[in-house]
C-alpha positions, 0 to 999 in steps of 0.5 A: 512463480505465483503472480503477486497479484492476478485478476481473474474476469474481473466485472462490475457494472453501474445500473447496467452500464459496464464499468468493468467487463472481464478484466484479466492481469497477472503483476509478478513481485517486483514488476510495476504496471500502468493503467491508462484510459480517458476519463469515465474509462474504469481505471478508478473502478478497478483500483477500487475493486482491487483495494476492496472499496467496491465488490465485484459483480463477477471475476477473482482478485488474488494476492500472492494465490490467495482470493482477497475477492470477498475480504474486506479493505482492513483485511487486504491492508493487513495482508499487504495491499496499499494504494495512494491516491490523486488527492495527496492526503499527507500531515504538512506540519508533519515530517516525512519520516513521521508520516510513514511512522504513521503508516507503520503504526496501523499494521504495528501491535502498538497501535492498539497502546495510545499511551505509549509515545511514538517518539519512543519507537525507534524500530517504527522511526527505523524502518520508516527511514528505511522505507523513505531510502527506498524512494530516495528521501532518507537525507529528507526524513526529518523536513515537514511535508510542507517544504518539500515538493509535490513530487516528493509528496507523491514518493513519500505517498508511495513510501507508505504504501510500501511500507505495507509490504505484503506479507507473502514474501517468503524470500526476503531478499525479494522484498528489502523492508520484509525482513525489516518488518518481521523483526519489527512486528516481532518486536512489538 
């Protein structure tokens, strides 16, 4: 089975100083990892390298088989790959359910037609509410982001970055929001 994501090698450095020094992982779909290290250890680095807000000096970052090394962060985004950050950047006013509307919207046709209402769009509000079940926050998808805890922030955070499924799920039921999304960009 080819690694949902597989780094190769992986370098960069800082004025001569290592931030990274030949970091190799493989992450299968579905398997979930955990990097940890002090402060100043290049935990930032690699993320950044991984999500294309750094180039690498050396090694190969692949995404379903696919060498993303030298795409740029649009481009990896559109092929599946998210992140959620220290800092929660989260609309409050807004609800959950809206904010990974908005998630939704950056990879939906629709984006590109600011004149068309998202209130309109039941399949992006659809499989937000799908999305947000999957990190059980679909009873709480109509409350603003402000009057729910931080750790419900942070899961609705992670419901973005799922909602950006990648693409190369050829089996569906590996992924429940693929076939969700496939008839959500058909749609569009």
């Amino acid at each position: 089975m080819t690694p949902a994501l597989k780094l190769d090698g992986l370098r960069k450095a800082f004025g001569g100083l290592p931030a990274t020094n030949n970091v190799s992982l493989e992450v299968t779909a579905g398997e979930r990892r955990l990097i940890i290290g002090p402060n100043g250890a290049g935990k930032t680095t690699l993320f950044n390298l991984i999500t294309g807000d750094l180039k690498p000096d050396a090694g190969a970052i692949r995404l379903f088989g696919e060498d993303v090394s030298h795409l740029r962060v649009h481009e990896r985004a559109h092929r599946g790959l998210a992140r959620t950050y220290q800092i929660i950047t989260l609309f409050p006013k807004d609800s959950l359910e809206h904010n990974v509307v908005l998630s939704l919207l950056g990879l939906s046709k629709a984006r590109w037609d600011a004149f068309r209402p998202l209130a309109i769009q039941a399949s992006l509000r659809d499989e937000a509410r799908r999305v947000l079940g999957m990190v059980g926050l679909e009873q709480r998808a109509t409350r603003p982001i402000r009057e729910v805890s931080y750790g419900e922030k942070r899961r609705v955070e992670i419901a973005m970055a799922l909602a950006q499924r990648p693409d190369c799920c050829s089996s569906t039921s590996l992924w429940p929001a693929c076939r969700a999304r496939s008839a959500l960009q058909s749609s569009s």
